[in-house]
Phi, psi and omega in degrees: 000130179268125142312124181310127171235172172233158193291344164294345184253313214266331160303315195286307203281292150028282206300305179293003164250338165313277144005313170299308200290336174293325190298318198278319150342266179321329180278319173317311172293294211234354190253300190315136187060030144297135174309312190263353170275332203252321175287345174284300183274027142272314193289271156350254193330303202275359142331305205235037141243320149347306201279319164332279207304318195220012147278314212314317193266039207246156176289334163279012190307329203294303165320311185290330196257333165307285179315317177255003164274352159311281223301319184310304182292312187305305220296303165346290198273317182284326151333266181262037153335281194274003124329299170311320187249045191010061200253348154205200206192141169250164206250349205211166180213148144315289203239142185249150185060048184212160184285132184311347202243037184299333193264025156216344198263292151345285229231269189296290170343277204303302217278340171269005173249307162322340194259334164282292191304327182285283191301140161070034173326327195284343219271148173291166169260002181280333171259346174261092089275304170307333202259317185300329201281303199289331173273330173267353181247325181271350171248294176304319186308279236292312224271277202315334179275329172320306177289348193044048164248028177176120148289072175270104165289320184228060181192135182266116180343292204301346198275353192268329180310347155235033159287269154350317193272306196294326159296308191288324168301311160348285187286358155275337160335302155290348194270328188270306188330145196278315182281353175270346190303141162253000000 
């Protein structure tokens, strides 16, 4: 028995497996073991052995982690917003069939929002949001395009700074918030 569709979603999923099966070509051929493939999963390890070495055994780890599975879930859905609607693009995959942006979403984001949110606790949070916004969208973007690891097409370094500002603020939220407290 065939489940109801409609013939525009079932032409769309059509496309998008098409669309797999190429990425998936392509990640096998030209992407794996690439110099820019090796920075990446660099960037994932030394992210969350940072987070190992000198978060994990701290008494907020519970907190850091509440706070940066915010940040994983926001960075995650607005990724692929703007994926969809192609205002950027990464050029590489970690991983084939999975969405690309496990070394920023994953990875770097949450663990650079955990390290800001541990350090330096007396700082209001309204300025390291401003200081992280300013350092991941006018430094890290810039670098990572230098690198051909992030493609903005139709999106400007600046436009992500109150992207940036309204997570991290989110995720100190859960990290202060009484009820995440043990």
């Amino acid at each position: 028995m065939k489940a109801f569709t409609l013939p525009g979603v079932e032409r769309a999923n059509d496309l998008l497996h098409q669309a797999n099966a190429v990425l998936f070509e392509t990640w096998v051929n030209q992407i794996v073991f690439t110099w820019r493939w090796w920075i990446e999963i660099t960037i994932i390890i030394l992210s969350w052995v940072y987070f190992w070495v000198f978060l994990r055994k701290k008494p907020d780890t519970y907190r850091l982690l509440c706070a940066g599975f915010f940040t994983m879930i926001v960075a995650t859905y607005l990724d692929v917003v703007g994926m969809a609607l192609r205002l950027w693009g990464y050029p590489s995959k970690e991983v084939p069939l999975i969405p690309p942006f496990i070394t920023w979403d994953l990875s770097a984001i949450p663990v650079l929002t955990m390290i800001f949110l541990h350090y330096k606790p007396n700082v209001k949070p309204i300025v390291k949001a401003i200081v992280l916004a300013i350092f991941g969208s006018l430094i890290l973007q810039p670098i990572s395009v230098l690198l051909g690891l992030y493609i903005p097409y139709h999106w400007h370094h600046y436009y992500s700074i109150p992207f940036v500002i309204v997570i991290y603020l989110g995720a100190n939220y859960f990290y202060n918030d009484s009820n995440f407290k043990r």
